[in-house]
C-alpha positions as CSV (number, residue, x, y, z in Angstrom):
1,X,0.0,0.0,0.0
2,X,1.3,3.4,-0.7
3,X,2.3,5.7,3.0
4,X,4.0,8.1,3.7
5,X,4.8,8.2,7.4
6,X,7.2,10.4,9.4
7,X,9.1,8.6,12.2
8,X,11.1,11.9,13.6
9,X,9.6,13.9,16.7
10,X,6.7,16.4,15.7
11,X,8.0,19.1,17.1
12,X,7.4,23.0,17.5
13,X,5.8,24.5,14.2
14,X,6.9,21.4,12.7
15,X,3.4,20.7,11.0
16,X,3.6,24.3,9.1
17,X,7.0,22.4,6.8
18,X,5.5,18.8,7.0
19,X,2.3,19.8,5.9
20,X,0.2,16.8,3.6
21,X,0.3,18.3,0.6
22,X,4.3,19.1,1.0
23,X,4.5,15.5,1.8
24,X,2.7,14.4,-1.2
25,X,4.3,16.7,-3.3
26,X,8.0,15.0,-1.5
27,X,6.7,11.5,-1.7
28,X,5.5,11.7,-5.6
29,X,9.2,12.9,-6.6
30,X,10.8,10.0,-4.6
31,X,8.4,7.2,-6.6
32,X,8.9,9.0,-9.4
33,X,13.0,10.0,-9.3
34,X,13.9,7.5,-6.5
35,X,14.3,4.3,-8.6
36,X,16.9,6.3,-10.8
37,X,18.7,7.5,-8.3
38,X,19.5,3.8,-6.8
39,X,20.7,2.8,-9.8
40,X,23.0,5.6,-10.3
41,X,24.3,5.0,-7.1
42,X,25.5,1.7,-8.5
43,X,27.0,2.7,-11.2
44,X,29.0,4.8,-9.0
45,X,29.9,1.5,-7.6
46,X,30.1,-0.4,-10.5
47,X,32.3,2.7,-11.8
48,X,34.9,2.5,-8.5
49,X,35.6,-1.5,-9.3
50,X,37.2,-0.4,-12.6
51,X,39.3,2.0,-11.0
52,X,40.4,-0.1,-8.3
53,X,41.2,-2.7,-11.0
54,X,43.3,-0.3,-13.0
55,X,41.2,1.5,-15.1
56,X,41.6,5.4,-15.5
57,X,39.6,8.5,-15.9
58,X,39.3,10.8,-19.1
59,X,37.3,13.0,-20.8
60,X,34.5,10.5,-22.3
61,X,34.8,9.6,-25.9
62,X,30.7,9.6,-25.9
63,X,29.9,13.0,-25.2
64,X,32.9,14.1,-27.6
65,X,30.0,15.9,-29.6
66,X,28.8,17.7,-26.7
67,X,32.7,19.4,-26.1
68,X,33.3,20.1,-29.7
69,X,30.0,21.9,-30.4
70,X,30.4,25.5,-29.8
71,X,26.8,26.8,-30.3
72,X,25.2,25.5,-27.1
73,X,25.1,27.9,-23.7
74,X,23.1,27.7,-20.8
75,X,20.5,29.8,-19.9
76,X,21.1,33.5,-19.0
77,X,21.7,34.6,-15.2
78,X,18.9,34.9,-13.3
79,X,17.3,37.6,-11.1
80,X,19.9,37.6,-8.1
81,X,22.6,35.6,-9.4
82,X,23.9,38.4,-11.7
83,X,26.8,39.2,-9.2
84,X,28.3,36.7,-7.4
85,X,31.1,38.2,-6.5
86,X,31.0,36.9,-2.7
87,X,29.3,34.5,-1.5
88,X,28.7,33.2,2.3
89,X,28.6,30.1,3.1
90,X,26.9,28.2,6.5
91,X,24.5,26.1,8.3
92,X,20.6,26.9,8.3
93,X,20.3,27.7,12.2
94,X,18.3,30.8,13.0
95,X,21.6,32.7,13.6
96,X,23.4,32.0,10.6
97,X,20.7,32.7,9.0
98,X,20.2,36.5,9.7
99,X,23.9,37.4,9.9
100,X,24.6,35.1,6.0
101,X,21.6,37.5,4.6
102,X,22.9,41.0,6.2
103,X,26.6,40.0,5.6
104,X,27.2,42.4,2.4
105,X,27.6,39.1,0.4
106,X,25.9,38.9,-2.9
107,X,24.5,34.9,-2.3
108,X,24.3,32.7,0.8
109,X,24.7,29.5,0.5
110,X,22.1,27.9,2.7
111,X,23.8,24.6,3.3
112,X,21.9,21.6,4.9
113,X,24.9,19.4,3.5
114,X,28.4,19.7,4.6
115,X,28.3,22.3,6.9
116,X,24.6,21.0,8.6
117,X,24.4,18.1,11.1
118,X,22.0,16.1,9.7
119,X,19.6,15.9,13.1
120,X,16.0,15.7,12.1
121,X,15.7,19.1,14.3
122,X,17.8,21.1,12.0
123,X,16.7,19.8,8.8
124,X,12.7,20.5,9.8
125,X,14.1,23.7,11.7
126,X,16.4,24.8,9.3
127,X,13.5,24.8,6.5
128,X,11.2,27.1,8.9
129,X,13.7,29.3,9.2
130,X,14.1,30.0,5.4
131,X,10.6,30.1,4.9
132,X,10.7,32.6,7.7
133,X,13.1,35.0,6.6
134,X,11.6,34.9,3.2
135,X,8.5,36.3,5.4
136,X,10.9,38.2,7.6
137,X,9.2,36.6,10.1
138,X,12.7,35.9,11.8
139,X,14.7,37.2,14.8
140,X,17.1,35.6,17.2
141,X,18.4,37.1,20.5
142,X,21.6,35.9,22.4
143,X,22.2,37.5,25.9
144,X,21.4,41.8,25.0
145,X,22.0,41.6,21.3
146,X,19.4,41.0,19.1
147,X,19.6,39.7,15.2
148,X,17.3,41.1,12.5
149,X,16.9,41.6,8.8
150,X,17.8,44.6,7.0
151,X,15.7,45.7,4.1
152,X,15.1,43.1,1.5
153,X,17.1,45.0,-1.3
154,X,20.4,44.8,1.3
155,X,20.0,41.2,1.6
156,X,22.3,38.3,-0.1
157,X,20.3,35.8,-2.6
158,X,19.2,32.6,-0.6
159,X,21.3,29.8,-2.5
160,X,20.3,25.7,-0.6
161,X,22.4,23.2,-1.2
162,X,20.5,19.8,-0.6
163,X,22.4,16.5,1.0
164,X,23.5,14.4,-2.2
165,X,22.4,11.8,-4.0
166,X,24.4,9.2,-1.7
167,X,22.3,9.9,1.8
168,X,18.9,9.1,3.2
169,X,16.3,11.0,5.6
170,X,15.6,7.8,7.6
171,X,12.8,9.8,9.5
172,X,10.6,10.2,6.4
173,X,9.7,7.1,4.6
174,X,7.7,6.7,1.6
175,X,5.9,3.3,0.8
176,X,7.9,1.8,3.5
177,X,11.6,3.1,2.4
178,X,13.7,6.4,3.5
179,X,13.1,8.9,1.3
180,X,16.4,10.3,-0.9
181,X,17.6,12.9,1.7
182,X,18.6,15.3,-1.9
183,X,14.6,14.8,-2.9
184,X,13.6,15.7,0.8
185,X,15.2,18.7,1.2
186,X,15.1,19.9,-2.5
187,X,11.1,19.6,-2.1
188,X,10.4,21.0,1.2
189,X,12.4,24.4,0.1
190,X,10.9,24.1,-3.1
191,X,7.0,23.4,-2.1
192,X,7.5,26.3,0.5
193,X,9.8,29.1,-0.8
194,X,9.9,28.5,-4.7
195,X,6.6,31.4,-4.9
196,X,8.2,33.4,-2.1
197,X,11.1,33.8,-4.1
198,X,9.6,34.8,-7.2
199,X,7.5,37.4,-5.3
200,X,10.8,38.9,-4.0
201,X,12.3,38.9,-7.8
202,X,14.4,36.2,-6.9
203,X,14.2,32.7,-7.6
204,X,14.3,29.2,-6.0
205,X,18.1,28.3,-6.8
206,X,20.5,25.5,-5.6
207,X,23.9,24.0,-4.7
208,X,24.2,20.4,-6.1
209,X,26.7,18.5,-4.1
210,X,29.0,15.3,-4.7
211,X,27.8,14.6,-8.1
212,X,29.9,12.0,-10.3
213,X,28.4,12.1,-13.3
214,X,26.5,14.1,-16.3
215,X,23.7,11.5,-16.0
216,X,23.4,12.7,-12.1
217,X,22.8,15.8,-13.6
218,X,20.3,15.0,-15.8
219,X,18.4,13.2,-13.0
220,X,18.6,16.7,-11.2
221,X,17.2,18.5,-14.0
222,X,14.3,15.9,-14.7
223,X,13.5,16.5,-10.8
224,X,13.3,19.9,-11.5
225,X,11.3,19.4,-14.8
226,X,8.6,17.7,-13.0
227,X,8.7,19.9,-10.0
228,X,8.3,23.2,-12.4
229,X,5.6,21.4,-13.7
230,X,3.5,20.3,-10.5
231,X,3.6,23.7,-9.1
232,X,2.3,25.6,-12.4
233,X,5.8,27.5,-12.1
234,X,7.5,28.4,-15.7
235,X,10.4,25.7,-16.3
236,X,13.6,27.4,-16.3
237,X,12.7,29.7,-13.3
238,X,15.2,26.8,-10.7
239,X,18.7,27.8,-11.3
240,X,21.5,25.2,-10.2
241,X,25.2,25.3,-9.7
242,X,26.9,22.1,-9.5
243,X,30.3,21.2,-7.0
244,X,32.9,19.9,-9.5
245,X,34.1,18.5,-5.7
246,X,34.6,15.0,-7.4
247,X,37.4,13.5,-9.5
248,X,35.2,11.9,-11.7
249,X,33.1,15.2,-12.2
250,X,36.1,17.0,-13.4
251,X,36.4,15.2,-16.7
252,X,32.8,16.0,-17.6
253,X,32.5,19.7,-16.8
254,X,31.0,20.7,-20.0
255,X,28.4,17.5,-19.6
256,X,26.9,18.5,-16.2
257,X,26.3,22.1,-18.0
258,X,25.1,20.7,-21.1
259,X,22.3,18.2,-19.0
260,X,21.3,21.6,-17.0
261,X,21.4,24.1,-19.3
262,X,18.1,25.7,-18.6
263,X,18.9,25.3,-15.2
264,X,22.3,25.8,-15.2
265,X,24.4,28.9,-13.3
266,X,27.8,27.4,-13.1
267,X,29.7,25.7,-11.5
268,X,32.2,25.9,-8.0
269,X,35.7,24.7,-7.7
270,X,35.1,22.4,-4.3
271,X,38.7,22.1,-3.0
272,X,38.5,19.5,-0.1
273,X,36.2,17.1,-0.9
274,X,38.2,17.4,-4.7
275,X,41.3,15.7,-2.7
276,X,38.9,13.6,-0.7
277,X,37.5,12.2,-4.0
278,X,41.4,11.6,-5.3
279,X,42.2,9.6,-2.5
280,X,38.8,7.6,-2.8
281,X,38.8,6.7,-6.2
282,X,42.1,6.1,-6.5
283,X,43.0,4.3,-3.3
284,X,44.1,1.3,-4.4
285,X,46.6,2.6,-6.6
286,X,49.9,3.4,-4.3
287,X,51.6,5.8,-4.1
288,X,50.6,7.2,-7.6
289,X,47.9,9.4,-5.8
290,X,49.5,9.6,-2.8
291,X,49.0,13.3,-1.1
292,X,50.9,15.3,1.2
293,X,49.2,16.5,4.6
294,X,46.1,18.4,3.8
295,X,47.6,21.9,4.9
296,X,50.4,21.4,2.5
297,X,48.1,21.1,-0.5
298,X,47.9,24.1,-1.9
299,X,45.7,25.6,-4.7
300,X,49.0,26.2,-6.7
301,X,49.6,22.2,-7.2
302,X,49.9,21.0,-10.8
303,X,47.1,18.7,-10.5
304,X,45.2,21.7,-9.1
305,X,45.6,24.5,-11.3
306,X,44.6,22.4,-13.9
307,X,41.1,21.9,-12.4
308,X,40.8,25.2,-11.5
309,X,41.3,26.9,-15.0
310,X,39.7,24.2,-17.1
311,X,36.5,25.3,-14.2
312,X,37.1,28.8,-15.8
313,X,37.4,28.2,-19.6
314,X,34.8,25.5,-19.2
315,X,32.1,27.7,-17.6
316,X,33.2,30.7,-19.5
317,X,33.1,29.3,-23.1
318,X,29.4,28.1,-22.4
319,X,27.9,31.7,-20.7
320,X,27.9,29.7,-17.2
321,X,29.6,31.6,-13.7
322,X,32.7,29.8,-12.6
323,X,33.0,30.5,-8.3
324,X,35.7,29.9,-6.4
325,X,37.3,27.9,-3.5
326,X,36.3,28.9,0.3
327,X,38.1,30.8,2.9
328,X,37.5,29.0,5.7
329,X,39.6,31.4,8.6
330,X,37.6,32.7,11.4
331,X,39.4,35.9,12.4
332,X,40.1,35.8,16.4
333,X,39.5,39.3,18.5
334,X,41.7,38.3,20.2
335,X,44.8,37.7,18.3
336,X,45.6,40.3,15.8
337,X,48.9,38.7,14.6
338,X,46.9,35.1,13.8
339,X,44.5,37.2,11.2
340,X,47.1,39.4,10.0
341,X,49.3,36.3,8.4
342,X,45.4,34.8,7.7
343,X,44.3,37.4,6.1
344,X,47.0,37.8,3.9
345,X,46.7,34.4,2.6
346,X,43.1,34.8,2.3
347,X,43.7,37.9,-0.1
348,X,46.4,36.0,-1.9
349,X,44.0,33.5,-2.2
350,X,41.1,35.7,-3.6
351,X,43.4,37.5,-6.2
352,X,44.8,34.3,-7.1
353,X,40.7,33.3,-8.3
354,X,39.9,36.4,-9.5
355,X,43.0,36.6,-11.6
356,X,42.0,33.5,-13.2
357,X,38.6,34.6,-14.1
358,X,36.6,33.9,-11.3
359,X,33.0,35.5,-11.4
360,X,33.0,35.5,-7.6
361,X,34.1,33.4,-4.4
362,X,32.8,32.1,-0.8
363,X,34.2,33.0,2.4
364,X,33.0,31.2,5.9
365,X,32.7,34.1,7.7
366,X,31.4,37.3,7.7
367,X,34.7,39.2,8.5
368,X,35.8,37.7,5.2
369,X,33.0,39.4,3.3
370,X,34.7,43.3,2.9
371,X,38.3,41.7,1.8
372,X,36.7,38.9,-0.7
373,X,34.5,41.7,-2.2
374,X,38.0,44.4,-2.3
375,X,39.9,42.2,-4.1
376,X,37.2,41.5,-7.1
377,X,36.0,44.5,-7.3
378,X,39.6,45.3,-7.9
379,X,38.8,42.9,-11.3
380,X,35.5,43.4,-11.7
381,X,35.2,47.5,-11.3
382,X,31.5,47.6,-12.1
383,X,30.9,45.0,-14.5
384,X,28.8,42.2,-12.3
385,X,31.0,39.4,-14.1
386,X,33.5,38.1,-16.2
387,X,32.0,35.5,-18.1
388,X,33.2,37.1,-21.3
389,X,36.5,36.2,-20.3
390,X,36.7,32.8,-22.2
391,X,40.1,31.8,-21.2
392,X,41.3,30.6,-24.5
393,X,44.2,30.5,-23.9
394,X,43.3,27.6,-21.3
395,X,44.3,23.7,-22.5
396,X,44.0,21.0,-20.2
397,X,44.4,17.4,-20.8
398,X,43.5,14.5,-18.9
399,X,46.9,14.1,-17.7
400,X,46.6,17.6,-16.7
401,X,44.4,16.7,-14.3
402,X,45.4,13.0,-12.9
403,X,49.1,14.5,-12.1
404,X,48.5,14.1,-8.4
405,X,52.4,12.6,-8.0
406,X,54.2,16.3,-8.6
407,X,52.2,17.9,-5.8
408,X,55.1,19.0,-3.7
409,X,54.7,18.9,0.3
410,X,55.9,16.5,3.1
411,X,53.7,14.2,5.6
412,X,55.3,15.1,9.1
413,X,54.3,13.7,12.6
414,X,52.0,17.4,13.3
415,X,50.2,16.5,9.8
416,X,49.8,13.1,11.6
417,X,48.2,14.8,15.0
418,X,46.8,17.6,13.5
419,X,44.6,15.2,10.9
420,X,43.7,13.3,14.4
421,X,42.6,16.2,16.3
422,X,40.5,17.5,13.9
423,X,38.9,15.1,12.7
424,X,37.8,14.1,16.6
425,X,36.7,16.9,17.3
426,X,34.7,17.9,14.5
427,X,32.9,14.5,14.6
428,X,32.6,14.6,18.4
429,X,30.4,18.1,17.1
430,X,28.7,17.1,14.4
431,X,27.4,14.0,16.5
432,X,25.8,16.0,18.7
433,X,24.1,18.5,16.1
434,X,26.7,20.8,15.2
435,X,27.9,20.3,10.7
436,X,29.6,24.1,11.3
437,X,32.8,24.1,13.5
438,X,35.4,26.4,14.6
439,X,38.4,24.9,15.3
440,X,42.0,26.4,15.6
441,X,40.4,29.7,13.7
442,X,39.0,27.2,10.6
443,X,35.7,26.8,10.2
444,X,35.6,23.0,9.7
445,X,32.8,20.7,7.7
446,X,32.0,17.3,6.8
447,X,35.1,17.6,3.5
448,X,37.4,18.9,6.7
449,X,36.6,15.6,8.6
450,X,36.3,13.4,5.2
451,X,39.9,14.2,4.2
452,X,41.6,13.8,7.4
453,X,40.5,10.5,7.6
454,X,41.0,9.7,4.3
455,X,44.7,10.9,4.4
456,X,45.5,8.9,7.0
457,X,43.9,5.3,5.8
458,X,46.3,6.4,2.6
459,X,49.1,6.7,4.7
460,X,48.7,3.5,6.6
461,X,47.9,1.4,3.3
462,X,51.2,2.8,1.6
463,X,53.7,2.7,4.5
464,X,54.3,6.0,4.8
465,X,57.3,7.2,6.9
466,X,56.8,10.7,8.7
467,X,59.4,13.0,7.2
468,X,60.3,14.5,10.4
469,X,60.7,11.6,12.4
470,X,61.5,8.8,10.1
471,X,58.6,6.4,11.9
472,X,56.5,4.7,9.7
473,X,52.3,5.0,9.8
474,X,50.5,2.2,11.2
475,X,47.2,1.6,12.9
476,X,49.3,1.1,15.7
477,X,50.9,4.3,15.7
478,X,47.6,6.1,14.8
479,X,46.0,4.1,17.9
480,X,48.8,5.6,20.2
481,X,47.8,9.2,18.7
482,X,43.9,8.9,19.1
483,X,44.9,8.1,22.4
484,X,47.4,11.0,23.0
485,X,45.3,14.0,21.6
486,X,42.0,12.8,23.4
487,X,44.4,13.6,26.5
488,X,45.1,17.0,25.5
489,X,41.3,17.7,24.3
490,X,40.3,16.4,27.9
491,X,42.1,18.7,30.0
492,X,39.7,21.7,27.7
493,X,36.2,23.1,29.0
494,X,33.2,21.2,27.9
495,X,34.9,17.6,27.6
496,X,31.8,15.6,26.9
497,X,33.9,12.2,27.3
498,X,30.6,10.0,26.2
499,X,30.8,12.5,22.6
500,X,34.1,11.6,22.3
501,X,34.4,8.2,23.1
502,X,31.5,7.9,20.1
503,X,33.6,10.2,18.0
504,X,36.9,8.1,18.1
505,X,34.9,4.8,17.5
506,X,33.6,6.6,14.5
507,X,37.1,7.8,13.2
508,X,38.5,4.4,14.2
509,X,36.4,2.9,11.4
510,X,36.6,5.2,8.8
511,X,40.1,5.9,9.2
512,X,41.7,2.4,10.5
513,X,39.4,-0.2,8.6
514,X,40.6,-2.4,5.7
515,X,37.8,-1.4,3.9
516,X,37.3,2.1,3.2
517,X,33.9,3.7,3.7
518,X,32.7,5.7,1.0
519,X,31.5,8.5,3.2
520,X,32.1,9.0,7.1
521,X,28.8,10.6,7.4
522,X,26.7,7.4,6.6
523,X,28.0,5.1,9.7
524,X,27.8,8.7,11.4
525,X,23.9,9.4,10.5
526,X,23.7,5.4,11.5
527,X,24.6,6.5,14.9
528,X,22.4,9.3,15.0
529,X,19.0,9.1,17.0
């Protein structure tokens, strides 16, 4: 029999989101979308046997068509998504929300993936809260200060990212299944805002996270398709820009605009899950693809600058926005010499994408917003863009692109302990409801926590020896770390040693394991109530 029953906590104002015709609406795409999206998700697995048995990636011979033809372009920019020049990025809590729209950035990203714990509170709450501050409906007070909205026309342009193909909302199920966590929160915002929007001269626009493929793409701009098409709402009015954050995604840039192009506004250079996905897909292969510690990674790498400027030329040469990597520093009041060597990098880093041809970049905090917008309006002047910047002069191969070996940086004992730490802490927060973390003046998410771990089951699996101190990883030695920096974190304010405990069974799987888990957060949202 066809149901649709919820199995989270009805909780406060929770019935003006989970409404039955937003359900219905929810439910319909997920018989309807939900089929093709499992069997995408084995072909990603299909896909991930080859490379483990040897086979490469390249630019596919199938959609050679699609590159050479020079006539096709996607759709115009929308209302709102003219200028991009900065853009915010951060959780959906009620906080967030007010100071991402008053920041001075032109687009927020309103994230329930990465940067969102994946509680059934904050993915009911953190749809109210939209809806709310479409209504400006929404305050917040902490203590004496209290958070409003300034006038609409001051406001940055509401951007959600959805969770990705790969997850479930387990507290929704449809005919007796979870329901695609992507189609859950794609529908909610959509059922509830998409009108809003439009009545602000604005539109119901996206994020798409993790995808692999040009046929995930597609799938994405059938759902929107149908959706257009329930709610009587012209089709082309959903704009999308996709996370090239995956190595297989990089080698079919121009497909994932081509499937969206009515839909499309660009695409965004995803730096951390981007190494994540190198050490995934090509974990098996040895030292080949073998990274240095995360902090030593810069965007400067061969392998790196290749993705980043075929991004440009790609988006360019088909009318599409190309955005740029975060800055993820959270300036301290308290230590003026920490932001001043920060924010130097951060503006090196900004000129560095702006140079290029960036049409705009994200920054995690709102300090970040005045420097990031300085240095392209340095490029920019008044123009909103540089999309007719086409980077011809841009040729990248696939070689280009796979030439993760001349990456220069070492793997030292404080890479080690500093991947450790991290990692442990940011899952001991995002455990208990916290996807947005500051730690040592970085505002951490799930990539943060994806690659530590993923680092350091490369650097056990290859027999890595720590340039500093000759000693070779092993779980053992890893063990003997966990062990050490949960005695340092104890001795700090707030030791929650149950959160903790949970958090370093967690890493020990994902990072110790044989058997490497595709993404931490799915035994993590196992654990979660």
């Amino acid at each position: 029999m066809d149901s649709v029953e919820i199995t989270g906590p009805m909780l406060d104002r929770f019935d003006e989101i989970l409404t039955p015709e937003a359900l219905a609406f929810t439910a319909a795409l997920q018989r309807e979308f939900g089929p093709r999206r499992a069997e995408l998700l084995q072909t990603r697995q299909a896909r991930q046997a080859e490379l483990s048995a040897g086979a490469t990636l390249d630019f596919l011979p199938e959609t050679k068509q699609i590159r050479e033809d020079d006539a096709w372009r996607v759709a115009d920019p929308a209302p709102g998504l003219v200028d991009r020049r900065v853009e915010i990025t951060g959780p959906v809590d009620k906080k967030m929300t007010i100071n991402a729209l008053n920041s001075g950035a032109k687009v927020w990203l309103a994230d329930f993936e990465d940067a969102n714990s994946p509680l059934w509170e904050n993915c009911v709450n953190g749809q109210l809260n939209l809806r709310d501050a479409l209504d400006r409906t929404i305050d917040f007070s902490a203590g004496e200060k209290t958070y409003a909205l300034r006038p609409d026309d001051e406001l940055a342009t509401v951007v959600v990212r959805p969770r990705g193909w790969h997850l479930d909302e387990k507290h929704l199920l449809v005919d007796g299944s979870p329901v695609s966590a992507s189609l859950f929160d794609f529908a909610l915002y959509f059922f509830h805002c998409a009108r809003r929007q439009i009545a602000k001269g604005r539109g119901p626009y996206f994020y798409l996270p993790k995808i692999e493929s040009h046929q995930e793409a597609r799938l994405w701009n059938d759902v929107f398709v149908r959706a257009q098409e329930a709610l009587d709402i012209p089709r082309g009015t959903i704009r999308a820009t996709v996370l090239i954050e995956t190595y297989p995604a990089a080698f079919e840039m121009e497909e994932i605009l081509y499937e969206l192009r009515e839909h499309s506004a660009g695409l965004n250079a995803g730096r951390w899950d981007y190494l994540f996905s190198v050490i995934k897909k090509f974990r098996t292969r040895g030292r080949e693809f073998l990274l240095p510690e995360r902090n030593a990674v810069t965007m400067t790498a061969p392998f790196m600058r290749a993705y980043t400027e075929l991004l440009v030329s790609t988006c360019h040469r088909r009318g599409a926005h190309a955005i740029g990597g975060m800055a993820a520093f959270i300036p301290s009041r308290r230590d003026p010499e920490v932001n001043k060597v920060a924010l130097e990098k951060v503006r090196a880093d900004k000129t560095r994408e702006s140079g290029d041809g960036f049409d705009g970049s994200w920054v995690a905090h709102p300090d970040l917003v005045p420097i990031c917008r300085e240095v392209f309006d340095g490029v920019l002047g008044d123009r909103p863009n540089q999309v007719d910047r086409l980077r011809d002069d841009v040729q990248v191969t696939a070689e280009a692109l796979l030439a993760v070996s001349q990456t220069p940086g070492e793997i030292t004992e404080a890479g080690l302990r500093a991947n450790v730490n991290v990692a442990l802490r940011y899952l001991a927060a995002w455990m208990a409801g916290s996807g947005a973390v500051a730690i040592f003046n970085l505002m951490e998410d799930a990539a943060t926590a994806e690659i530590c771990r993923s680092q350091i089951w490369q650097w056990i699996h290859n027999d890595i020896e720590l340039s500093d101190t000759g000693i070779t990883v092993t779980r053992a030695l890893v063990e003997r770390v966990i062990e050490e920096e949960l005695t340092k974190i104890r001795t700090e304010p707030g030791y929650d040693e149950a959160r903790f405990a949970e958090a370093a069974a967690l890493f020990r799987e994902v990072a110790l394991d044989d058997d490497f888990a595709d993404f931490l957060t799915l035994p993590a949202y196992a654990r979660m109530p």
